[in-house]
BANUMAR-745247 format. One line per 10 residues: number of its first residue (from 1); their letters; for each residue x, y, z of C-alpha. Coordinates in steps of 0.1 Angstrom, whole numbers, plus 5000, padded with zeros to 4 digits. Example, Ala and Ser with C-alpha at 12.3 -4.5 7.8 and 13.67 -1.06 7.14 Angstrom:
<rs>
1> as> 5123:4955:5078 | 5137:4989:5071 $
</rs>
This chain:
<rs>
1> xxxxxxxxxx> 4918:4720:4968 | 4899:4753:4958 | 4883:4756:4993 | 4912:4747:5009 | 4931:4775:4994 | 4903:4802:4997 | 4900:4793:5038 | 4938:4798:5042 | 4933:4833:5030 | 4903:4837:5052 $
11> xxxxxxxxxx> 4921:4817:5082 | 4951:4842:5079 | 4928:4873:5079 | 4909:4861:5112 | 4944:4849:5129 | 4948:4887:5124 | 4918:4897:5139 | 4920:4880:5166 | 4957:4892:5176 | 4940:4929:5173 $
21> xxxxxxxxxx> 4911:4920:5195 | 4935:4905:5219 | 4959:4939:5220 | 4928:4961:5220 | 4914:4944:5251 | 4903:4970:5278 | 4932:4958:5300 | 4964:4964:5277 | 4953:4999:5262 | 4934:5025:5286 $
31> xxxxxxxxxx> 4911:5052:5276 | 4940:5070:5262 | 4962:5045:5243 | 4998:5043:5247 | 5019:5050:5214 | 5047:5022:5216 | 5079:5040:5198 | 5077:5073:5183 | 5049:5073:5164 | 5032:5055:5132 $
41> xxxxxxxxxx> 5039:5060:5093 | 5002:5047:5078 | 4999:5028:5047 | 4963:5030:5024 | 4953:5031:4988 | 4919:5037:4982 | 4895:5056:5002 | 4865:5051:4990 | 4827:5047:5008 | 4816:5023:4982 $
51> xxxxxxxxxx> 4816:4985:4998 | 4834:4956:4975 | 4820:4928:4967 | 4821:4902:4994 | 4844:4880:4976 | 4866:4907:4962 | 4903:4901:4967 | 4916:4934:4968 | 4891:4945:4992 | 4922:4951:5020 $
61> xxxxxxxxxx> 4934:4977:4998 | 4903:5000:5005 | 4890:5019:5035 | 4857:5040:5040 | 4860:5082:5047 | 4846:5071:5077 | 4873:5050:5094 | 4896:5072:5077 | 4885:5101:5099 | 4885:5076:5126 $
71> xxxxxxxxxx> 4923:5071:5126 | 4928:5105:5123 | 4908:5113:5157 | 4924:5083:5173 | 4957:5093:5161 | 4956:5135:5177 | 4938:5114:5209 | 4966:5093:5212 | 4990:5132:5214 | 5006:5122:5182 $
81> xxxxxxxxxx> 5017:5153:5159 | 5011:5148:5124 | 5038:5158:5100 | 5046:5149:5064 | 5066:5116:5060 | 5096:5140:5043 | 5095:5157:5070 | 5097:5126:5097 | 5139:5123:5094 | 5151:5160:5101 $
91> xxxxxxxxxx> 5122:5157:5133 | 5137:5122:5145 | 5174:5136:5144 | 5168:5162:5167 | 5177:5147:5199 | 5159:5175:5217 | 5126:5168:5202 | 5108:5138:5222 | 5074:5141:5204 | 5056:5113:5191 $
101> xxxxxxxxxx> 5043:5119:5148 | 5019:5101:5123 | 5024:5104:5090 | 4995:5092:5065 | 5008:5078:5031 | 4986:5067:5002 | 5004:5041:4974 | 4996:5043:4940 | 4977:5079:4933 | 4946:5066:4933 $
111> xxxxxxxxxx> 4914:5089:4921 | 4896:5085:4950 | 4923:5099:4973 | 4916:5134:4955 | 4882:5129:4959 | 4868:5113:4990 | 4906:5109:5013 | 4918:5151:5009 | 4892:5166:5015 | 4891:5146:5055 $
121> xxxxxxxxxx> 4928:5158:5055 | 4918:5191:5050 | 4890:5193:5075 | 4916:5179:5103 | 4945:5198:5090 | 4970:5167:5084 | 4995:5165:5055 | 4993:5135:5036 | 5018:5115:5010 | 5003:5100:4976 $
131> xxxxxxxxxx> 5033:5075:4963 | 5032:5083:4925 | 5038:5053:4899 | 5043:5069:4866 | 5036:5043:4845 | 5000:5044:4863 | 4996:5081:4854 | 5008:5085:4819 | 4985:5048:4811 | 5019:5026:4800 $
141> xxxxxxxxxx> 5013:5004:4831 | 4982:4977:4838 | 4979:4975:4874 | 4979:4940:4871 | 4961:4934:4903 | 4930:4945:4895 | 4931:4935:4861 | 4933:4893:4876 | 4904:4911:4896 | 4882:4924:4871 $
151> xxxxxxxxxx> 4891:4887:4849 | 4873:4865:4875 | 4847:4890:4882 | 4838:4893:4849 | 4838:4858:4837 | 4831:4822:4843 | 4861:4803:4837 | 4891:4807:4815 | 4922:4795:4801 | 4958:4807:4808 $
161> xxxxxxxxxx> 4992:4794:4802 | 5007:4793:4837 | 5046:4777:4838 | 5033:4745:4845 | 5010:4747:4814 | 4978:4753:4801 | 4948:4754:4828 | 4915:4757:4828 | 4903:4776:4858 | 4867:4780:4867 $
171> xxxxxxxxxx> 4850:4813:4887 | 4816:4804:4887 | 4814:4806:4929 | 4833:4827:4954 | 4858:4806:4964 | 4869:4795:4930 | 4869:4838:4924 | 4894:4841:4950 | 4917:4809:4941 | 4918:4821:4904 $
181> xxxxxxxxxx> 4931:4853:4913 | 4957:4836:4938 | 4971:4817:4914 | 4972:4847:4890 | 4989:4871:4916 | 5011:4842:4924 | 5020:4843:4887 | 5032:4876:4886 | 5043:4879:4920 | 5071:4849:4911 $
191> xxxxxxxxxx> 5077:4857:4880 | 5112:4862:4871 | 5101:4885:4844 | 5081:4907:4859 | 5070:4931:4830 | 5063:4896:4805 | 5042:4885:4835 | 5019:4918:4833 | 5020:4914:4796 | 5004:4876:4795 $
201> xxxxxxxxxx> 4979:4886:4817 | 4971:4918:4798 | 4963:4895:4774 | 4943:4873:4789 | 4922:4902:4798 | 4916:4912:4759 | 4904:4877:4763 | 4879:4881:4786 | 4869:4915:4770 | 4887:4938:4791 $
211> xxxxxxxxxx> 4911:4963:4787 | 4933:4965:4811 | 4951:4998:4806 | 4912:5014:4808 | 4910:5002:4845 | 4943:5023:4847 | 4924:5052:4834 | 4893:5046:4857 | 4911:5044:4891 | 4944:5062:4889 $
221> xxxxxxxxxx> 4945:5103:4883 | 4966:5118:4855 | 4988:5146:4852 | 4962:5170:4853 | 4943:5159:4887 | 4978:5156:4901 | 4984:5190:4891 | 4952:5205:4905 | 4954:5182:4940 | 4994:5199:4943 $
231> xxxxxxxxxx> 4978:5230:4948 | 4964:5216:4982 | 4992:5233:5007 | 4986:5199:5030 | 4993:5173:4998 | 5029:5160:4994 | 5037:5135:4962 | 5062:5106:4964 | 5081:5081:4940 | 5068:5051:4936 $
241> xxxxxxxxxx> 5087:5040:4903 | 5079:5037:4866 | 5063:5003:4861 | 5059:4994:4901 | 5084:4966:4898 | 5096:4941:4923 | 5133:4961:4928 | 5148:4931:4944 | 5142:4912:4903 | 5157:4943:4884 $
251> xxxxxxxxxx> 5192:4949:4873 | 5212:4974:4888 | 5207:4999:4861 | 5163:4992:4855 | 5166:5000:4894 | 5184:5033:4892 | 5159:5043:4860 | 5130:5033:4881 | 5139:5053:4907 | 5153:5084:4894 $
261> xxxxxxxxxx> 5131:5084:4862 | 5102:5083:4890 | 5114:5113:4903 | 5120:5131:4876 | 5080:5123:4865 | 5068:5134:4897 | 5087:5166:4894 | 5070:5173:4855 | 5033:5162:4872 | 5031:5188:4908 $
271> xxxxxxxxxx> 5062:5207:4899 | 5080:5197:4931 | 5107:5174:4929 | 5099:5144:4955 | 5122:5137:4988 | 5097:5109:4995 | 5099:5071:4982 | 5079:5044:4987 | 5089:5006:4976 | 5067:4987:4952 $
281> xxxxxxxxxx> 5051:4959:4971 | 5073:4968:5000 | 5078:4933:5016 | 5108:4915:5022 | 5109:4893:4989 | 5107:4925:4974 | 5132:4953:4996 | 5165:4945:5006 | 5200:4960:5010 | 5205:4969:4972 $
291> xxxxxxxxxx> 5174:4989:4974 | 5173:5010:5004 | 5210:5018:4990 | 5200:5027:4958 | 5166:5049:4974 | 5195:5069:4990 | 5218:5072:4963 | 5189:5084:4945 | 5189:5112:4962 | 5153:5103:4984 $
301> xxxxxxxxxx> 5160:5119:5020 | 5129:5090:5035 | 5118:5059:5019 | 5090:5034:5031 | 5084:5000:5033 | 5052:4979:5040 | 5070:4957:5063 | 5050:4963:5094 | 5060:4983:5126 | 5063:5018:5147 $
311> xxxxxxxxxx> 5087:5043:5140 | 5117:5037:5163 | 5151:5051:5170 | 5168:5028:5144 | 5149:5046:5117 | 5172:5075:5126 | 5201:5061:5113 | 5181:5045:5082 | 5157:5069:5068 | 5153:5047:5038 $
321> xxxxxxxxxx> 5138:5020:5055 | 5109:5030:5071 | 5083:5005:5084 | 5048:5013:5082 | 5012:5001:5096 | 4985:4991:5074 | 4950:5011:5074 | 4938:4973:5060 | 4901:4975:5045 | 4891:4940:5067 $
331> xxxxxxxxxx> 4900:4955:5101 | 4884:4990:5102 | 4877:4997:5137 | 4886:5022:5159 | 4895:5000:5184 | 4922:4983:5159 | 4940:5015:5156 | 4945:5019:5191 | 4959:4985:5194 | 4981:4994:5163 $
341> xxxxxxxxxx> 4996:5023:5177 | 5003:5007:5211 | 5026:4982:5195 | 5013:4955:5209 | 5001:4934:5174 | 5035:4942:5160 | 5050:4917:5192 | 5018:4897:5188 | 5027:4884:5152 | 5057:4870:5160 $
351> xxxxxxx> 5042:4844:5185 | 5014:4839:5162 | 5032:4839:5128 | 5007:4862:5110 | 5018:4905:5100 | 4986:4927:5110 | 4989:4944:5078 $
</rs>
């Protein structure tokens, strides 16, 4: 059962790869790619040249400078205009203006965005988005992804109290790594309680000696290195909430805190109140109506999703549900982002059932 669950995640990741070698294929994109739609919004989180370990489950999450500059290259090849992501709604209204844009976004304020992402930014002239969670910056929040990551990393089995009781779970090999931490993100993921979720496994971290508000500290910046990135004239900061939630599990009232109460952080960190929001997770289980209503309510001229896709014309009419393609740490290749920004993956998946992101 533990291999069987580890090669579904490895099965998914290669139906992926092969939709993108299909769409890259000399044929269907020429020497200068077509950009389906108008443009691209791109999603990453870490940049960072330092390669994971080979079992590591969060390795999607992080791209090398390299590849980075890569889609940048590809992107001003392609004729696209980067612009800010705030920016993309007053540019899309204007029926006059036919020009294709990429905007780069970075969820989570990361440390290695300040140190190895901004400075590529800077060399190409792009502006670029970092999606703020508060709870990340002022060290209330775990990032409970990495904390299951650093648990069965760090030792050889344990014992947690999952809801259909107490389990022993054993990460002595890679594949039993990767189906420990599946069944802990699947913990949290469905938990109805969210925030008691994050708690449990905090604790099983302590556990495990580890201390799960210190990998806060080590990846995330603080108030500080937010404070000295802002004086970059290309950097642009988002909301990203207080605790990084699942919305669509709040009450109506947690929702409006997490997003105004976001904002309101944001504003005390670069001293620029945010126009820009991105949705925790960003999924479907986790965005719906409710949400996007409540982004706009809040006051949030754009806000982005992770559900995968071009910028389009219906985005004009909805600025608060913005789709966005994934800079995805297994598929960095040039030839990838070509095929992303023609479209052609995003038609792809639906025959093949799998989201290139």
């Amino acid at each position: 059962m533990i291999p069987l669950q580890a090669f579904k995640r490895y099965a998914r990741y290669e139906l992926i790869r092969a939709g993108l070698e299909s769409a890259a294929l000399p044929g269907l994109i020429g020497a200068r790619p077509a950009v389906g739609g108008r443009g691209a919004i791109f999603t990453l989180h870490h940049v960072d040249p330092r390669v994971p370990a080979r079992w590591a489950p969060n390795s999607w999450l992080k791209v090398t400078p390299a590849f980075l500059e890569q889609a940048i290259q590809v992107s001003l090849d392609s004729g696209l205009t980067p612009i800010s992501v705030e920016d993309l709604p007053e540019r899309l209204a204007d029926r006059a203006d036919k020009r294709r844009y990429v905007c780069f976004t970075l969820d989570d304020g990361y440390r290695d965005n300040a140190r190895f992402a901004a400075p590529i930014f800077r060399r190409y002239g792009v502006p670029y988005t970092i999606f703020i969670t508060a709870g990340f910056v002022e060290r209330s929040r775990s990032i409970w992804w990495k904390t299951a990551e650093e648990i069965v990393g760090t030792v050889d089995r344990f014992s947690f109290d999952f809801p259909d009781g107490e389990t022993d779970m054993r990460t002595e090999t890679d594949l039993q790594k990767i189906a420990a931490f599946d069944r802990l993100a699947a913990f949290v993921t469905q938990a109805e309680d969210e925030d008691a979720a994050v708690a449990a496994l905090d604790g099983l971290a302590r556990e495990c000696g580890i201390d799960a508000l210190g990998i806060t500290e080590r990846q995330t910046m603080n108030a500080v290195e937010l404070g000295e990135l802002a004086q970059d004239p290309l950097a642009r900061f988002g909301a990203h909430t207080l605790t990084h939630p699942n919305l669509r599990r709040v009450a109506d009232d947690r929702l409006r805190r997490e997003l105004t109460g976001s904002a309101d952080a944001v504003a005390r960190y670069v001293g620029v109140r945010p126009r820009a929001f991105a949705y925790p997770y960003g999924y479907a289980a986790a965005v719906g109506p409710r949400e996007i209503a409540a982004a706009r309510d809040a006051g949030f001229a754009t806000a982005v999703t992770n559900l995968p896709g071009l910028i389009d014309e219906r985005h004009v009419a909805s600025p608060n549900a913005f789709r966005r393609v994934s800079l995805n740490g297994f598929y960095q290749k040039r030839r990838y982002v070509r095929a992303l920004l023609s479209g052609l993956p995003f038609r792809l998946r639906a025959i093949a059932g799998a989201e290139p992101s």
